[in-house]
C-alpha positions, 0 to 999 in steps of 0.5 A: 732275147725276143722281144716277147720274152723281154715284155714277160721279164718287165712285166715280172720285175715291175710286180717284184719291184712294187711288191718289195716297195710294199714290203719295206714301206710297211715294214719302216711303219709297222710300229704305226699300224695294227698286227695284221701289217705282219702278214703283210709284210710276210705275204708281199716279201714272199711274191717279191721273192716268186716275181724276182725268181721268176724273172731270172729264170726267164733269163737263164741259159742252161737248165742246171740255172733254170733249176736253181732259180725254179727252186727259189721261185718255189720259196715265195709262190706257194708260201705266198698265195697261203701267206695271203689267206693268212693275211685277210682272215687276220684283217676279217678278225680271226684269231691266228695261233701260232700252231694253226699259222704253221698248220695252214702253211705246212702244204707250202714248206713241204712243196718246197722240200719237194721242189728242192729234191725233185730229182731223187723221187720226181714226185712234183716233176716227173719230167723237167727238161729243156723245151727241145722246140723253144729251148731255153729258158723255156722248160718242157716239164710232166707234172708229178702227183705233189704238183697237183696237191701243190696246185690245188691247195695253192689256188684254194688258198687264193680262191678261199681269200676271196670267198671270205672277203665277198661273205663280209661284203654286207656287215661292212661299213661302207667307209670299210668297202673301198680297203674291202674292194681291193682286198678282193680284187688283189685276190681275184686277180692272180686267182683267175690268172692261175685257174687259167695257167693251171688249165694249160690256157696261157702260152705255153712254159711261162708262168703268167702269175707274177706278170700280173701281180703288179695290178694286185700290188697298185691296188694294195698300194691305193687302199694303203694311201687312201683308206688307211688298210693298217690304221684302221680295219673293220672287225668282222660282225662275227667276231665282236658278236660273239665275243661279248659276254652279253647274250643278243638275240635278234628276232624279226617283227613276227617275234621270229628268231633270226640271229643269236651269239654264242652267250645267249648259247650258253644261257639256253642250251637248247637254242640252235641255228635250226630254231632259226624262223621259229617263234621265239614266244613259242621257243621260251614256252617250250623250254622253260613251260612258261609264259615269257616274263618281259614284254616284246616292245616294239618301240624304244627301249625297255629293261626288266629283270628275270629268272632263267634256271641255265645248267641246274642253277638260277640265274637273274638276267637283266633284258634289254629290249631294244627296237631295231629299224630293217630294211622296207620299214620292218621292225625287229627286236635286239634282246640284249641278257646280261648275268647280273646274278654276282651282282643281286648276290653281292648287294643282298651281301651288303644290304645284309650286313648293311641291315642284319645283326652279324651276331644274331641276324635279326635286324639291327638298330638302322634297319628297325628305325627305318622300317618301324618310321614307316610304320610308324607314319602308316599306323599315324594315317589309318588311326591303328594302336602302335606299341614297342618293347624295349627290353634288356638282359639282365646282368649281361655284364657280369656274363662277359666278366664270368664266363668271357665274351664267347659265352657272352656272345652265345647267350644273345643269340639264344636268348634272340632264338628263345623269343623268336619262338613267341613272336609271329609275322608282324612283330618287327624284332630287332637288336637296339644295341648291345644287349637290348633288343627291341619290337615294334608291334603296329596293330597292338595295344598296350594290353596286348604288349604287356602280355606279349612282354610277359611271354618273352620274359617266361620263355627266356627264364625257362629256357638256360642256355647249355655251355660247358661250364654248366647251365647259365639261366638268363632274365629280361627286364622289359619296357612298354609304351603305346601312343596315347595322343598322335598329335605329338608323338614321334617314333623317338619319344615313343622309343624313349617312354619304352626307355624308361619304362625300361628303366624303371624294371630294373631299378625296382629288380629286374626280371619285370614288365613295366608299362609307360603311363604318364610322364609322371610315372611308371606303373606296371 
């Protein structure tokens, strides 16, 4: 054995060695690391098996050995280089299946088949023989036409491993760039070396890949020890971009669209990469034929919410407008949308049971003395009449008793829709409780509240309400007191003279208007 071929056996079994040692190492700390450690542990046992192969045909005296060992070799080299492609798109954050690992490898398992069974159809070797020159272990081999796409695909697998590393180069954290930098170079490096053995620029019938292969491992093994390669990863700027649920656009300082996620896709449709450069003020005019409803801040940060109608239905967006610090101090804009119309829906849910009668939906007892207090303190400060109207069913008791709490139910409402038909905009109508309602009239006299209060009460008596036991006529019983002396007067006495006002029409009959006067008495 020369001692040119020992050299080659040395330099082989050194990069089978390392690569083995990278295999087991992350293998025996896997529960340590992050997924991606997986396909590095396939990708580092599939070259330990291409450097181990390789090294024993390098020592094989017969060509029957040759073949055999050519054979394993052809289990780790193809399946290795694809392994690898497999391995950095799972450090760059791309998501992997199960079926789409398969398919990418799908090349490989196959080359093996054809390695195995070469000497049926002679289709990845035409011609694998004994060098008549050199003799063995050296071969004198005619490639066949699955060489070639072994070939091909095997270096594009490498050279794409690269290609992907190089395109993050910019979105990643210098603390990443060192784990980036190896990463690169321990594809580069068998790269180039199989351009050159595939070109016919390496001595002839040896494989010059697994010799080299120990560089890529050293640097596989420093970027383990000194960057935490599995600990820690950068996660690829397309991948957190687009996966969020909030649309980002980023404009330029020329409010230029120059980078969008898939969300902010979904919330305008018609938003594409050859809007890229474009005007985004101009952009928003154009598809929606407005003006656009946020200011563009260019400094700090500034929140507002809109409207945006997205696949036939609105939807209200909260805008996040955040100013962003460029290269050769330009300005730019990051626009963050986020869907908050589940929200908005659900807090009109609960301020509408939170103020709204359930049974009537008019407003409730908490949302009149809230409103009607600041109405109250307004009408106090300009000097305006301020009146209410407290009034009551009559007899309601004896509904519920008679006919059952259905129809009990059925007649507030009606009576509510009833006079809902004499009010207008400005009386504040609401249920007190029970079957009391009340109407705070800011701007009214007592003389205008009594008539008011008079309409009330002929429209429910001549308006009974329909039921299947027949028609059931209904009457109000209603109180009213305005603010005489501002000086002491609250919301709640003026709520308490209505009262008993409110009282007194019932105990002189029902079915009446009684008017506060004094605390003396009630007159009507």
């Amino acid at each position: 054995m020369g001692s040119q071929l020992t050299m080659y056996i040395t330099l082989v079994c050194t990069s089978g060695v390392l690569n083995l040692y990278l295999c087991l190492y992350a293998f025996s700390k896997r529960h340590k690391y992050t997924n991606i450690a997986n396909y590095f542990i396939f990708y580092t046992a599939a070259i330990s098996i291409y450097c181990f192969a390789s090294a024993m045909t390098l020592i094989s005296t017969t060509l029957e050995q040759i073949s055999f060992w050519n054979t394993i070799l052809y289990i780790g080299m193809p399946t290795s280089a694809t392994l690898g492609l497999l391995y950095v798109m799972s450090y760059l954050g791309f998501k992997l299946s199960f079926r789409r690992s398969m398919l990418i490898l799908l090349i490989p398992f196959i080359t093996i088949i054809m390695v195995a069974t070469n000497h049926w159809h002679h289709l990845h070797y035409r011609v694998f023989e004994l060098d008549p020159n050199l003799g063995a272990p050296f071969v004198y081999q005619e490639i066949g036409i699955w060489y070639m796409v072994h070939g091909v695909y095997t270096f594009a697998s490498m050279f794409v491993a690269f290609l992907l590393l190089l395109s993050h180069w910019k979105e990643t954290g210098k603390a990443y760039r060192p784990q980036l930098i190896a990463l690169m170079f321990g594809q580069l490096v068998p790269t180039l070396t199989a351009f050159l053995y595939l070109n016919g620029l390496t001595p002839a019938g040896v494989d010059p890949v697994p010799m080299i292969l120990w560089l890529s491992s050293l640097l596989y093994l420093w970027a383990i020890n000194s960057s935490r390669l599995f600990r820690i990863m950068p996660i690829a700027k397309d991948t957190i971009y687009n996966s969020i649920n909030d649309g980002a656009i980023v404009l330029d300082e020329s409010y230029r669209l120059i980078e969008f996620n898939q969300a902010s896709k979904a919330m305008m449709p018609n938003l594409n990469k050859s809007m890229f450069g474009n005007n985004f003020v101009k952009f928003w005019k154009e598809q929606t034929g407005e003006a656009l409803p946020f200011k563009l801040v260019t400094d700090g940060i500034a929140t507002q919410e809109i409207k945006l109608c997205s696949e036939g239905m609105e939807r209200i967006y909260q805008v996040r407008i955040t100013s962003l610090d460029q290269a050769r101090n330009r300005k730019g804009l990051l626009l963050v949308f986020t869907d908050i119309t589940e929200i908005k829906r659900l807090q009109e849910k609960l301020e509408q049971q939170a103020y709204n009668d359930e049974l009537t939906k008019i407003y409730n007892r908490r949302a009149f003395i809230q409103q009607c207090e600041q109405d109250f303190e307004a009408a106090r400060e300009t000097g305006l009449p301020f009146t209410v109207l407290l009034m009551d069913i009559d007899y309601f008791k004896r509904v519920n008793d008679t006919y059952g709490h259905h129809v009990g139910d059925q007649l507030l409402v009606h009576v509510v829709k009833v006079c809902q038909t004499q009010l207008q905009e400005g009386h504040f109508f609401a249920r007190y409780g029970g079957e009391e309602f009340v109407i705070a009239l800011k701007g009214y006299k007592e003389a205008e509240g009594i008539t008011i209060a008079d309409r009330l009460r002929g429209a429910v008596e001549k308006a009974p309400l329909m039921t299947e036991a027949g028609n059931l006529s209904a009457t109000l019983s209603i109180g009213v007191a305005e603010v005489k002396d501002w000086t002491e007067e609250t919301l709640y006495k003026l709520l308490h003279k209505a009262d008993t006002a409110l009282y007194a029409a019932k105990e002189e009959g029902r079915n009446r208007v009684k008017v506060y006067v004094s605390s003396e008495g009630v007159v009507k």
